[in-house]
PDB file of the backbone (N, CA, C, O) and the ligand in Angstrom, with CONECT records:
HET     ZN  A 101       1
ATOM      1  N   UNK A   1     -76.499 108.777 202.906  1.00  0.00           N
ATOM      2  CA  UNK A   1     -77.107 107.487 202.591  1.00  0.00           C
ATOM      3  C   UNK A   1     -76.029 106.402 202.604  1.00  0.00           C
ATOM      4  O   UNK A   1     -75.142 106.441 201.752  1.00  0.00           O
ATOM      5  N   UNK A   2     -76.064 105.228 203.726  1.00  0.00           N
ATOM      6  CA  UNK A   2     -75.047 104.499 203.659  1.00  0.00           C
ATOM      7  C   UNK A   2     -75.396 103.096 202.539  1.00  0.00           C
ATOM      8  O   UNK A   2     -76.411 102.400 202.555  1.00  0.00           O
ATOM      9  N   UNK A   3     -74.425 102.993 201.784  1.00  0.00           N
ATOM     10  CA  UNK A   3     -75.245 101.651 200.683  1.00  0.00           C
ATOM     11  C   UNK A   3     -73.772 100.836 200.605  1.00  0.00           C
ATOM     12  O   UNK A   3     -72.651 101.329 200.480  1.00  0.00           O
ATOM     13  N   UNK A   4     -74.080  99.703 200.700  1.00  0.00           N
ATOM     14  CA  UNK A   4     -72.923  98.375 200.175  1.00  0.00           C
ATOM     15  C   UNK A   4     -72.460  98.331 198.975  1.00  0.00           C
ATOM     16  O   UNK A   4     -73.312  98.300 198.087  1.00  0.00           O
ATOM     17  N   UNK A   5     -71.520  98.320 198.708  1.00  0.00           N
ATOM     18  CA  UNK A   5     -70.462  98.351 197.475  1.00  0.00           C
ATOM     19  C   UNK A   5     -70.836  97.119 196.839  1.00  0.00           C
ATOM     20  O   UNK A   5     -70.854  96.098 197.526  1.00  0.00           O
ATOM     21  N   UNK A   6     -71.201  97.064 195.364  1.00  0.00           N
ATOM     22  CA  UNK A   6     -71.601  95.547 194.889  1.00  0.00           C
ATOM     23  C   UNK A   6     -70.068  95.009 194.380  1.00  0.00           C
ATOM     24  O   UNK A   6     -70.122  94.058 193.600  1.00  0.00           O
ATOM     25  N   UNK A   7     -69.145  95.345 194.616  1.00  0.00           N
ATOM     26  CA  UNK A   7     -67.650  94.130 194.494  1.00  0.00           C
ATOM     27  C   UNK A   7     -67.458  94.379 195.844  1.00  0.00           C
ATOM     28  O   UNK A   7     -68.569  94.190 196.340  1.00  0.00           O
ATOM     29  N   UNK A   8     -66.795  94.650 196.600  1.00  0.00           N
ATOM     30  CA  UNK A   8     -66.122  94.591 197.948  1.00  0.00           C
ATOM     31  C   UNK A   8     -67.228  94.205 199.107  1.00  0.00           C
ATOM     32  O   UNK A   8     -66.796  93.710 200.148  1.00  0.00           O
ATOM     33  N   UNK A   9     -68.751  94.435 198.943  1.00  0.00           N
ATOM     34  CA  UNK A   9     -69.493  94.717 199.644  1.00  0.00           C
ATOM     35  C   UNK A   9     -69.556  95.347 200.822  1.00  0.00           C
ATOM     36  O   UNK A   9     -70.458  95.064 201.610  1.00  0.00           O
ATOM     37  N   UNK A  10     -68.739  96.163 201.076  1.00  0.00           N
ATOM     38  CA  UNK A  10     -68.125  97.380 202.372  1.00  0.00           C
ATOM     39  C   UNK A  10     -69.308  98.413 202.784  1.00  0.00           C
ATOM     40  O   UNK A  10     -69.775  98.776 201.705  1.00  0.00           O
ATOM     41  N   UNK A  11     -69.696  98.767 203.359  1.00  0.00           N
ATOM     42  CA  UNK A  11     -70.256 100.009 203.317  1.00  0.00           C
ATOM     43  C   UNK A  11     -69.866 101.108 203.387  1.00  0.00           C
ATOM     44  O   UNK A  11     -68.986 101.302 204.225  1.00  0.00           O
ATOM     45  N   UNK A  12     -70.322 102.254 202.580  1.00  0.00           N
ATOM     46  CA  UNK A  12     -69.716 103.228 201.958  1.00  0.00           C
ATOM     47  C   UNK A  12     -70.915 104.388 201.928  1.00  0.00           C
ATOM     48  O   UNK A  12     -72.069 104.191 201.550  1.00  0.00           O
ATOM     49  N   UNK A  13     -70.432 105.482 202.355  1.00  0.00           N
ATOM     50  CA  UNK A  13     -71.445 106.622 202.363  1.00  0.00           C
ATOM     51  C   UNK A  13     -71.992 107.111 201.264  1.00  0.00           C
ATOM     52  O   UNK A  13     -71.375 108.176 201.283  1.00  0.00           O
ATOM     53  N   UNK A  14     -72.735 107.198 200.208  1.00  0.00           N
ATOM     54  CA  UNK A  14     -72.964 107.608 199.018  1.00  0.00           C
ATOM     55  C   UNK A  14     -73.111 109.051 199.134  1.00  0.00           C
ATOM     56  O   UNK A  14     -73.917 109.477 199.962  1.00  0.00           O
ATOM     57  N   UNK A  15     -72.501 109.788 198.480  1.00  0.00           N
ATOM     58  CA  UNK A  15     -72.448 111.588 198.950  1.00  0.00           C
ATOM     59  C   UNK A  15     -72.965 112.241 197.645  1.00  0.00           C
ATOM     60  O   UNK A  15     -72.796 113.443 197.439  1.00  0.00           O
ATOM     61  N   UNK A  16     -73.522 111.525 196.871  1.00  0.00           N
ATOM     62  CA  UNK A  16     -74.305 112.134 195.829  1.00  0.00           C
ATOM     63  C   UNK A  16     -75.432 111.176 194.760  1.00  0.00           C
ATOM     64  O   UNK A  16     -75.309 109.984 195.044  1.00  0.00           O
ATOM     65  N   UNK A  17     -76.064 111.313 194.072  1.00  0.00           N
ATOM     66  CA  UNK A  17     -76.939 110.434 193.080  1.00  0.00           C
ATOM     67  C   UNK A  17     -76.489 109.895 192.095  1.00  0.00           C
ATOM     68  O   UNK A  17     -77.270 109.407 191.278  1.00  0.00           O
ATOM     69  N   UNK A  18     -74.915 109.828 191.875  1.00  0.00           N
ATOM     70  CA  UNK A  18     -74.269 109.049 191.317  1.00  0.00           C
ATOM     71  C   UNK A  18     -75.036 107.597 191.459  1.00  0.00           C
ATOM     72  O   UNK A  18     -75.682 107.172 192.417  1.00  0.00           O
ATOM     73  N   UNK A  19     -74.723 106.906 190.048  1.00  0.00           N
ATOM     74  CA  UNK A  19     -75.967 105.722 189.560  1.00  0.00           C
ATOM     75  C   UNK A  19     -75.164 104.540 190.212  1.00  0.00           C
ATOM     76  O   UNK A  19     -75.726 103.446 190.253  1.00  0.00           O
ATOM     77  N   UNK A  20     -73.728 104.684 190.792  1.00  0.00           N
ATOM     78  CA  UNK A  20     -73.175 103.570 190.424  1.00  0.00           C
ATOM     79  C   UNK A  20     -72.926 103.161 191.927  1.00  0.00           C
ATOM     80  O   UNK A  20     -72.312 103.828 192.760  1.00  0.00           O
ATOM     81  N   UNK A  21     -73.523 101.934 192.106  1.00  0.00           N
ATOM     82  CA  UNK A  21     -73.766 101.213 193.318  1.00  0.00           C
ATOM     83  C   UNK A  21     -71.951 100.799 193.885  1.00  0.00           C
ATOM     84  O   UNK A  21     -71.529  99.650 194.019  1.00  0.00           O
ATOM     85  N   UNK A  22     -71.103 102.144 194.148  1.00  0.00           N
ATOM     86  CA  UNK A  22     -69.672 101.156 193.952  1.00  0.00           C
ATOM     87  C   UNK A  22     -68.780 102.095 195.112  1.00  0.00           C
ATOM     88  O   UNK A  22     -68.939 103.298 194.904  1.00  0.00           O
ATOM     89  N   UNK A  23     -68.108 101.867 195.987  1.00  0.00           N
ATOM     90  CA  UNK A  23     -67.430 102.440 196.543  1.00  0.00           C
ATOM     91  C   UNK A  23     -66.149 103.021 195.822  1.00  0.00           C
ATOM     92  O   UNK A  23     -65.516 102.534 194.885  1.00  0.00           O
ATOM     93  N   UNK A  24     -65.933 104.254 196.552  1.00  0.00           N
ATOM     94  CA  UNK A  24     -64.335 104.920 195.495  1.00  0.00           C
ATOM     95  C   UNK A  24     -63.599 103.985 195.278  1.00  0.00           C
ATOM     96  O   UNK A  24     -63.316 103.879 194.084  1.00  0.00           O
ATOM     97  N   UNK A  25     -63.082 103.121 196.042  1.00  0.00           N
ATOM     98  CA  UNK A  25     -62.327 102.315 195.892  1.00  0.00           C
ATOM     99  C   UNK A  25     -61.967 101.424 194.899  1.00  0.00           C
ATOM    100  O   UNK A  25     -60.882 101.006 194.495  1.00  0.00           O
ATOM    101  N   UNK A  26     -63.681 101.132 194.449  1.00  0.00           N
ATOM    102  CA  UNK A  26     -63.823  99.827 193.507  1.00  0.00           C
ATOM    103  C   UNK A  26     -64.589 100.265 192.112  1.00  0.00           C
ATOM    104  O   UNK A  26     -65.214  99.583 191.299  1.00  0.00           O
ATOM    105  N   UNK A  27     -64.219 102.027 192.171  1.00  0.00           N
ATOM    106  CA  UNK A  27     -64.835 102.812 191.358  1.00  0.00           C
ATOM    107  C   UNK A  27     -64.383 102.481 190.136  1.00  0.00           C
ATOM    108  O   UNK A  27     -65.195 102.635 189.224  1.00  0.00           O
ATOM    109  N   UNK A  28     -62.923 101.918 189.757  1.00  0.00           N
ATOM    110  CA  UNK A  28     -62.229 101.618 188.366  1.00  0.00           C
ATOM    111  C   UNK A  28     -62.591 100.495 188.129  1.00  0.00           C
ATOM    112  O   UNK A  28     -62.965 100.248 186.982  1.00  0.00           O
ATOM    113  N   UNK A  29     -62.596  99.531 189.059  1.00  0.00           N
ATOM    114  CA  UNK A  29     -62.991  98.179 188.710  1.00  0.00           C
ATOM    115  C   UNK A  29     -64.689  98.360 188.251  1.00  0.00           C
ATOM    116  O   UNK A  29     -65.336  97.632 187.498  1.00  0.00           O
ATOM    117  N   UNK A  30     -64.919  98.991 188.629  1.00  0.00           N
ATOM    118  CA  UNK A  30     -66.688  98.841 188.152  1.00  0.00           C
ATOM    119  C   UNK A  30     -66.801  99.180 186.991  1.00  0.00           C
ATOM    120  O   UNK A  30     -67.524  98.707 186.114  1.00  0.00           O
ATOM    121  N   UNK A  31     -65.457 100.743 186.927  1.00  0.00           N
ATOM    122  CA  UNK A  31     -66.036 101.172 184.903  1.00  0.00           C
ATOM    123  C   UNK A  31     -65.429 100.491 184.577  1.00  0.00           C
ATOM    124  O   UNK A  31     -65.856 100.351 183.431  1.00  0.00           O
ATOM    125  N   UNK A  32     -64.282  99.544 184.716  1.00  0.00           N
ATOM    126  CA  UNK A  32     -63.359  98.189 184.001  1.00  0.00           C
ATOM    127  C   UNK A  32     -64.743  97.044 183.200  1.00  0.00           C
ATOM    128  O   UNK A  32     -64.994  96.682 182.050  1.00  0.00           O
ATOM    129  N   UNK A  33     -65.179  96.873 184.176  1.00  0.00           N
ATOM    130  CA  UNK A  33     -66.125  95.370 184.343  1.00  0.00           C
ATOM    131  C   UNK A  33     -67.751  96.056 183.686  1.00  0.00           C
ATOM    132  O   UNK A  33     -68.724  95.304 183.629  1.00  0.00           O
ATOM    133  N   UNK A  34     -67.861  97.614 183.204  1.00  0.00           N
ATOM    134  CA  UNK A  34     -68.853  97.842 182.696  1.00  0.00           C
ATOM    135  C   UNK A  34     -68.341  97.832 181.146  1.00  0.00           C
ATOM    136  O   UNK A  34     -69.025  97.338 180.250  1.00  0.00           O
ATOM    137  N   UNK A  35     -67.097  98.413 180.931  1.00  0.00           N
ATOM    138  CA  UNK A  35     -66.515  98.840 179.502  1.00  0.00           C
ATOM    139  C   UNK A  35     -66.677  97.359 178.930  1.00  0.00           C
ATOM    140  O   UNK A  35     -67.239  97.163 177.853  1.00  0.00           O
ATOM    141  N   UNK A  36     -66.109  96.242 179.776  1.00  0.00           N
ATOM    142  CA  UNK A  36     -66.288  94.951 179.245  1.00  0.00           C
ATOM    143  C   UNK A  36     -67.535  94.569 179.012  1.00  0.00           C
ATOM    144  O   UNK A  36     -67.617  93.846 178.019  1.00  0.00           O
ATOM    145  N   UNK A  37     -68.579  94.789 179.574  1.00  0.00           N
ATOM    146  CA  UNK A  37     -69.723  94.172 179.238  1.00  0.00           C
ATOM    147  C   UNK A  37     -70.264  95.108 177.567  1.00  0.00           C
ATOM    148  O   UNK A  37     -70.713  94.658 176.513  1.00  0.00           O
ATOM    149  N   UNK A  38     -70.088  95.889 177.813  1.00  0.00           N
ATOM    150  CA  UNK A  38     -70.514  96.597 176.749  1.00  0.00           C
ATOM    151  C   UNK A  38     -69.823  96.443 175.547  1.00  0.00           C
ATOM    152  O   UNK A  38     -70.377  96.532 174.452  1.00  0.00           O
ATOM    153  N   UNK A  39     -68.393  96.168 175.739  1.00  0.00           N
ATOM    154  CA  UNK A  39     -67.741  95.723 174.378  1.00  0.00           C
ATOM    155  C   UNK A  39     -68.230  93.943 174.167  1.00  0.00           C
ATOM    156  O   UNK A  39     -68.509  93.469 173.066  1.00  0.00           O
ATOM    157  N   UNK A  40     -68.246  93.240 175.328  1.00  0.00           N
ATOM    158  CA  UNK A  40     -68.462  91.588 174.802  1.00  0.00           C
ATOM    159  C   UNK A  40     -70.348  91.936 174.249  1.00  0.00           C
ATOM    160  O   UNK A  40     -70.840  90.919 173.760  1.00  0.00           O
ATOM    161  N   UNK A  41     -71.331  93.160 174.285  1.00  0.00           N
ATOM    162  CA  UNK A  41     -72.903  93.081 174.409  1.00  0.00           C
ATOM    163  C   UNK A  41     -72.759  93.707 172.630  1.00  0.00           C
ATOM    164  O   UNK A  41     -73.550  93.703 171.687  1.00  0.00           O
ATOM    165  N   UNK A  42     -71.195  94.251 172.818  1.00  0.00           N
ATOM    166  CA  UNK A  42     -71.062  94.521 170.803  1.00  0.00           C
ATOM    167  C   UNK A  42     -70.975  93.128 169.765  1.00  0.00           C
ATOM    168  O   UNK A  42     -71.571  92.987 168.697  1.00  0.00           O
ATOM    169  N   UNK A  43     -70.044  92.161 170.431  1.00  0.00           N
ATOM    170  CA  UNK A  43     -69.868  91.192 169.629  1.00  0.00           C
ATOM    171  C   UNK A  43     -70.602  90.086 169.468  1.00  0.00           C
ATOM    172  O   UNK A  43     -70.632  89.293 168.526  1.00  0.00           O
ATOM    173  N   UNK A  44     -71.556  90.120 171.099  1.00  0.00           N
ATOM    174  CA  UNK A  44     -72.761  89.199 171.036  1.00  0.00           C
ATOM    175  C   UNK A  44     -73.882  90.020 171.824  1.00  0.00           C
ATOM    176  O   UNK A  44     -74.131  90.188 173.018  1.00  0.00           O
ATOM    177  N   UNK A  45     -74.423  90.439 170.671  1.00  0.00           N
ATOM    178  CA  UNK A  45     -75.798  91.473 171.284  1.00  0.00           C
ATOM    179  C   UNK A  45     -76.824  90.831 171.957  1.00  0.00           C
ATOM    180  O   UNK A  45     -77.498  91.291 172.878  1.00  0.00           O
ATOM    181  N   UNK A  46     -76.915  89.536 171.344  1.00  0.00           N
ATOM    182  CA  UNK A  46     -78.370  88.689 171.973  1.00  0.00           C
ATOM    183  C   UNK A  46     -77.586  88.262 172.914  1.00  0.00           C
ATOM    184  O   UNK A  46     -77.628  87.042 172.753  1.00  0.00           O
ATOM    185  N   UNK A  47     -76.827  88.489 173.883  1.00  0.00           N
ATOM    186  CA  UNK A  47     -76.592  87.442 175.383  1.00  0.00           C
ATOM    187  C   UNK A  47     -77.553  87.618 176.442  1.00  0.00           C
ATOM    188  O   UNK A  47     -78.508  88.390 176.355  1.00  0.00           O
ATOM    189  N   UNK A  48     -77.274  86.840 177.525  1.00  0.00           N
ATOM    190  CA  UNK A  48     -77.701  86.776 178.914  1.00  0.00           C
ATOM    191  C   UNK A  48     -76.643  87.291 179.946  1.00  0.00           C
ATOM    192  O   UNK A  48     -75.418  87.414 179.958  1.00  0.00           O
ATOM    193  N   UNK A  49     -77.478  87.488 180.639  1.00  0.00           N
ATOM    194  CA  UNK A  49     -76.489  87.884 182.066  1.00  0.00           C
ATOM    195  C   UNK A  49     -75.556  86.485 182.403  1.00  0.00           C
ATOM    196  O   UNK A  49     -74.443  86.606 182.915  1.00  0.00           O
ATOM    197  N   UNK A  50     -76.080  85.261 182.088  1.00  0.00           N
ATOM    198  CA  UNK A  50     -75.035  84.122 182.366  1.00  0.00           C
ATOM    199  C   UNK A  50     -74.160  83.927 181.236  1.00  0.00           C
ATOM    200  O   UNK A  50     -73.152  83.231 181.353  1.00  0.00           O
ATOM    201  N   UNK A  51     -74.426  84.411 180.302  1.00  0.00           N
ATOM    202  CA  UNK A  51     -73.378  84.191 179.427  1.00  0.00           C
ATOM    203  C   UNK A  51     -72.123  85.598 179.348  1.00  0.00           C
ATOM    204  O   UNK A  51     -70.895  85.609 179.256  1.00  0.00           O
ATOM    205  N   UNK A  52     -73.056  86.556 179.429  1.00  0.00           N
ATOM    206  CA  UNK A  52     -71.775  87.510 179.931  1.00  0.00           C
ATOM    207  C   UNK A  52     -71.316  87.635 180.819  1.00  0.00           C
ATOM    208  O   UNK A  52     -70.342  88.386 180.755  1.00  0.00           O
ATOM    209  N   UNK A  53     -71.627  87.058 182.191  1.00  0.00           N
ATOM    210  CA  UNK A  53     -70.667  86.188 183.316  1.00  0.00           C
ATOM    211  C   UNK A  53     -69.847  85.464 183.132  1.00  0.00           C
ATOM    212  O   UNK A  53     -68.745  85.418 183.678  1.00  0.00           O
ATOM    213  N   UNK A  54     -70.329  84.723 182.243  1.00  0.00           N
ATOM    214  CA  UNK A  54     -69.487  83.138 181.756  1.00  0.00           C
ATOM    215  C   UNK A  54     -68.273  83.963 181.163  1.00  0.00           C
ATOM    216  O   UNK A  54     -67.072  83.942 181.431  1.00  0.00           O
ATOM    217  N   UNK A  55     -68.778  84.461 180.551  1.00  0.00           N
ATOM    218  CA  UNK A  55     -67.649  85.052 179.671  1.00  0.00           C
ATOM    219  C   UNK A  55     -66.533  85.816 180.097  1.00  0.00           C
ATOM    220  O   UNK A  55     -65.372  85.498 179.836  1.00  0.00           O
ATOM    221  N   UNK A  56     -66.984  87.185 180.987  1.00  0.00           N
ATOM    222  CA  UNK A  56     -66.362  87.663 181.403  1.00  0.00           C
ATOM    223  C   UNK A  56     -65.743  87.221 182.745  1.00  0.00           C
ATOM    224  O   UNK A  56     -64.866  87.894 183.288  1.00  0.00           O
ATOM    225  N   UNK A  57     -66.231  86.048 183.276  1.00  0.00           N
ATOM    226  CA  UNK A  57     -65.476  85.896 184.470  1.00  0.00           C
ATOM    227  C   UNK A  57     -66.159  86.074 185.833  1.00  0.00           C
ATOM    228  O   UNK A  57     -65.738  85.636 186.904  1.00  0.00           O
ATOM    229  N   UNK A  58     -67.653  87.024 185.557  1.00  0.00           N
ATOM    230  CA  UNK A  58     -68.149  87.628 186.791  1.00  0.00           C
ATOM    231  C   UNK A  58     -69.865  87.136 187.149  1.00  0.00           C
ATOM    232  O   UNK A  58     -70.678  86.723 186.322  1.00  0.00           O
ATOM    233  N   UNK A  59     -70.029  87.284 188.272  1.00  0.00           N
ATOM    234  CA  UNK A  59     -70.761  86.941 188.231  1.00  0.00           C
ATOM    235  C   UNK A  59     -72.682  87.368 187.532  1.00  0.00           C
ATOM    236  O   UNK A  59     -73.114  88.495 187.290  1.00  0.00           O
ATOM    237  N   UNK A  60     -73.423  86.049 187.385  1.00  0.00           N
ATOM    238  CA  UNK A  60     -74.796  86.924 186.667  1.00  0.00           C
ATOM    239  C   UNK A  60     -74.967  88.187 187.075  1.00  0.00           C
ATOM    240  O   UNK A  60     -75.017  89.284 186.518  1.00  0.00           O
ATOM    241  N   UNK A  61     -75.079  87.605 188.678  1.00  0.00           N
ATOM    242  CA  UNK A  61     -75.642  89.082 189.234  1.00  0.00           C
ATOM    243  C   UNK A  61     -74.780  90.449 189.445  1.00  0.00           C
ATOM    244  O   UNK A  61     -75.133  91.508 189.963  1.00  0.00           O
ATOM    245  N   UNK A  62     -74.018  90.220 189.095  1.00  0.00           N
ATOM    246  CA  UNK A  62     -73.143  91.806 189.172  1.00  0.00           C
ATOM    247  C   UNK A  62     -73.531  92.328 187.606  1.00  0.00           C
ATOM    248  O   UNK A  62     -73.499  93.557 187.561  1.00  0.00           O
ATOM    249  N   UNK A  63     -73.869  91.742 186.388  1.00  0.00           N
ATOM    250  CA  UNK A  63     -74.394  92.212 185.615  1.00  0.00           C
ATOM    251  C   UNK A  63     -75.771  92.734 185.464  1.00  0.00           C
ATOM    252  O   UNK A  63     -75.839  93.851 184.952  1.00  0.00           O
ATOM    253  N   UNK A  64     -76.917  92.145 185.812  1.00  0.00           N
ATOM    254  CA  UNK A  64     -77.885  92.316 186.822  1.00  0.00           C
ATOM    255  C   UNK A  64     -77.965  93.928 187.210  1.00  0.00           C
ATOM    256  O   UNK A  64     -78.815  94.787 186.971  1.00  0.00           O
ATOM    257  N   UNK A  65     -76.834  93.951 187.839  1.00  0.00           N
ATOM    258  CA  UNK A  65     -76.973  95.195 188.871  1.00  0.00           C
ATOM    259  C   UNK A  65     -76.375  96.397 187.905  1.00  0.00           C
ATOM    260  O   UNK A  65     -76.422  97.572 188.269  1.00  0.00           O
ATOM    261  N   UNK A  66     -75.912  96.067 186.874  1.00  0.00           N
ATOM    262  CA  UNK A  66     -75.854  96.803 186.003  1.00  0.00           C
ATOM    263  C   UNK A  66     -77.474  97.569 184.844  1.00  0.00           C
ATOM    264  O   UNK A  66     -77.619  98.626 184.229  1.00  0.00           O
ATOM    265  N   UNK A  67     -78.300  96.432 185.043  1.00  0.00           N
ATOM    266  CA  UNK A  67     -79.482  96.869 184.743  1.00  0.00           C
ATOM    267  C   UNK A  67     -79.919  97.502 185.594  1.00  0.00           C
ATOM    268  O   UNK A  67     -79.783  98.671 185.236  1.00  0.00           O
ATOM    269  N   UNK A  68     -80.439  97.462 186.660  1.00  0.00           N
ATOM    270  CA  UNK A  68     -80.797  98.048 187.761  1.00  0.00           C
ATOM    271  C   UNK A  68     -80.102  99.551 187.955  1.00  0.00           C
ATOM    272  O   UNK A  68     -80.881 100.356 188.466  1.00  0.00           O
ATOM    273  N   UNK A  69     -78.816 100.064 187.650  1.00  0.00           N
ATOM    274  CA  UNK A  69     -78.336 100.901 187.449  1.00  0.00           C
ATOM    275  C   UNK A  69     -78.753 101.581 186.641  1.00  0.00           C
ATOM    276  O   UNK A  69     -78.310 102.729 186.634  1.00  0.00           O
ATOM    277  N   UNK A  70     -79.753 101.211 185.628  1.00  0.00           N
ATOM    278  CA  UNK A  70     -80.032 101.434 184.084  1.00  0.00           C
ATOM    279  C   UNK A  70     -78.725 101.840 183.154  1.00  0.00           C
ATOM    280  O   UNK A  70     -78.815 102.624 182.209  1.00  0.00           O
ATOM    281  N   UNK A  71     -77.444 101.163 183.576  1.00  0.00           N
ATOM    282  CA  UNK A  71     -76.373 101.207 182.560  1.00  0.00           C
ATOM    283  C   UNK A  71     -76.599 100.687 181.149  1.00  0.00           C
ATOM    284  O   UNK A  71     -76.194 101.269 180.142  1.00  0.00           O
ATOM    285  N   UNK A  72     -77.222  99.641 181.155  1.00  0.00           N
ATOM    286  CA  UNK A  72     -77.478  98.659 180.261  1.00  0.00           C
ATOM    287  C   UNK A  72     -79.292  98.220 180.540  1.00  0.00           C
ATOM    288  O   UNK A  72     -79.941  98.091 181.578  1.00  0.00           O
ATOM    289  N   UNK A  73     -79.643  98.091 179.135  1.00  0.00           N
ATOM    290  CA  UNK A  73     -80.874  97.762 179.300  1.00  0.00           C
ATOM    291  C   UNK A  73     -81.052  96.295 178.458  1.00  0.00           C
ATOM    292  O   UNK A  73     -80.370  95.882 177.519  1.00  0.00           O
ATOM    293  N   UNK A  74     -82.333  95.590 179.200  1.00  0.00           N
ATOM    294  CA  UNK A  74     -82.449  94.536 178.448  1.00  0.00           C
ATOM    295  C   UNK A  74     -83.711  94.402 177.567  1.00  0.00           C
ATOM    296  O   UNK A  74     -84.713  95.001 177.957  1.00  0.00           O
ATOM    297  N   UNK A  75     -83.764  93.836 176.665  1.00  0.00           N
ATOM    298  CA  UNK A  75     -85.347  93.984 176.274  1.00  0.00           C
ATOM    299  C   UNK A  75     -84.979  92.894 174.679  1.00  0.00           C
ATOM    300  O   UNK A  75     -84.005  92.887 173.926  1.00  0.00           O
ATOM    301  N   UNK A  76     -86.110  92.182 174.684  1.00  0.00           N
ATOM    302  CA  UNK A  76     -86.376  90.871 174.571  1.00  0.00           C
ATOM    303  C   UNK A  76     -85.252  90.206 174.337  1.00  0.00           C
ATOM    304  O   UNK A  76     -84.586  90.254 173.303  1.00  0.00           O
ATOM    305  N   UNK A  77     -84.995  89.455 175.497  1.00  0.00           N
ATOM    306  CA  UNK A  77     -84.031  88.918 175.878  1.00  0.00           C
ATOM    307  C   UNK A  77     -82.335  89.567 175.879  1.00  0.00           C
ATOM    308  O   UNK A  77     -81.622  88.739 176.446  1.00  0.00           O
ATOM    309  N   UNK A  78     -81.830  90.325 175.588  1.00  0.00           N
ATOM    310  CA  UNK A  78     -80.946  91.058 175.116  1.00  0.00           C
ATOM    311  C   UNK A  78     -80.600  92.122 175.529  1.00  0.00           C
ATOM    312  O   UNK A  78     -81.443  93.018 175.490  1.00  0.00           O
ATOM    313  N   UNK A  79     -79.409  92.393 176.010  1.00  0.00           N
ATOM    314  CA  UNK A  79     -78.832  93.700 176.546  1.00  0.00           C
ATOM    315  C   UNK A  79     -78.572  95.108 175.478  1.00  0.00           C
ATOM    316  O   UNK A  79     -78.330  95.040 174.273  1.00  0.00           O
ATOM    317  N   UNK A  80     -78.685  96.210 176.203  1.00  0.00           N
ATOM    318  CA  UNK A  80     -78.118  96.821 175.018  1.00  0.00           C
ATOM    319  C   UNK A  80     -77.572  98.172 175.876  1.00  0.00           C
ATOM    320  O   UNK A  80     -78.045  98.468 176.973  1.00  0.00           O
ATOM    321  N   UNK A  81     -76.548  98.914 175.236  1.00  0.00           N
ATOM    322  CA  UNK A  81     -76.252 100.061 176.700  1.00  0.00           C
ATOM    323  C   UNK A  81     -76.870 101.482 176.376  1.00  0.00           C
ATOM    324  O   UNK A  81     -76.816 102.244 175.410  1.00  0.00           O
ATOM    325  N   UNK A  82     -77.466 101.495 177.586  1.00  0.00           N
ATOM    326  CA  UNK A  82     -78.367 103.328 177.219  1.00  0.00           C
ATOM    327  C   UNK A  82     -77.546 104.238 177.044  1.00  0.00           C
ATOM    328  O   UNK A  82     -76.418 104.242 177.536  1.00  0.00           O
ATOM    329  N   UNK A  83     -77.983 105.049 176.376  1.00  0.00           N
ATOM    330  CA  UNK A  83     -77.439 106.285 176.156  1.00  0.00           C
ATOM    331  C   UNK A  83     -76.639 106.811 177.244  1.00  0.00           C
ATOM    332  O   UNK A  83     -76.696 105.950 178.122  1.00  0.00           O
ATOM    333  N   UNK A  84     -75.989 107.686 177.608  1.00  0.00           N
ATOM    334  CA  UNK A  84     -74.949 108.357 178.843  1.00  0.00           C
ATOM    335  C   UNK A  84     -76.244 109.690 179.308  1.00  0.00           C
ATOM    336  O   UNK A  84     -76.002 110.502 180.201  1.00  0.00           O
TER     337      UNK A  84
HETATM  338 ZN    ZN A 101     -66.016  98.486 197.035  1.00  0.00          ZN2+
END
C-alpha cells in the first residue's frame, strides 16, 4: 500500500497496519510532535487543533491527522489521548 508521509509528504510503502500515517524517516519526528501534543492536551485539556498548532509550532492539520489516526480523540470540543 503506497501512502504519503504527513511531514515530508514522500511516498512511502506502508508494509504493515501500523496507525501512523509517517514514513521511517519521519518516524521520530511524528512520536516527537505526538508526545508534545499530549503533554501541552495535559496542561490545557479544553484546546483546539489551532491552538495546539499555535502552540506547538505545527500545523492545525497535522494535529487533525492525529485524530484520524485515533491517537487522540476529541469530544466536546476537546482532545484527549486514547488508550495505547
Ligand atoms: Zn516522511
Amino acid at each position: 500500500m503506497i501512502c504519503i508521509c504527513k511531514h515530508c509528504q514522500k511516498q512511502y510503502i506502508k508494509k504493515n497496519n501500523f496507525y501512523t500515517a509517517t514514513c521511517e524517516a519521519c518516524r521520530p519526528v511524528d512520536d516527537m510532535i505526538f508526545a508534545q501534543i499530549v503533554a501541552y492536551l495535559k496542561n490545557y485539556p479544553n484546546s483546539n487543533a489551532m491552538q495546539i498548532g499555535d502552540a506547538l509550532g505545527i500545523k492545525p492539520m497535522l494535529v487533525v491527522k492525529y485524530i484520524d489516526e485515533d491517537r487522540i480523540r476529541m469530544s466536546g470540543g476537546s482532545f484527549s489521548r486514547l488508550p495505547d
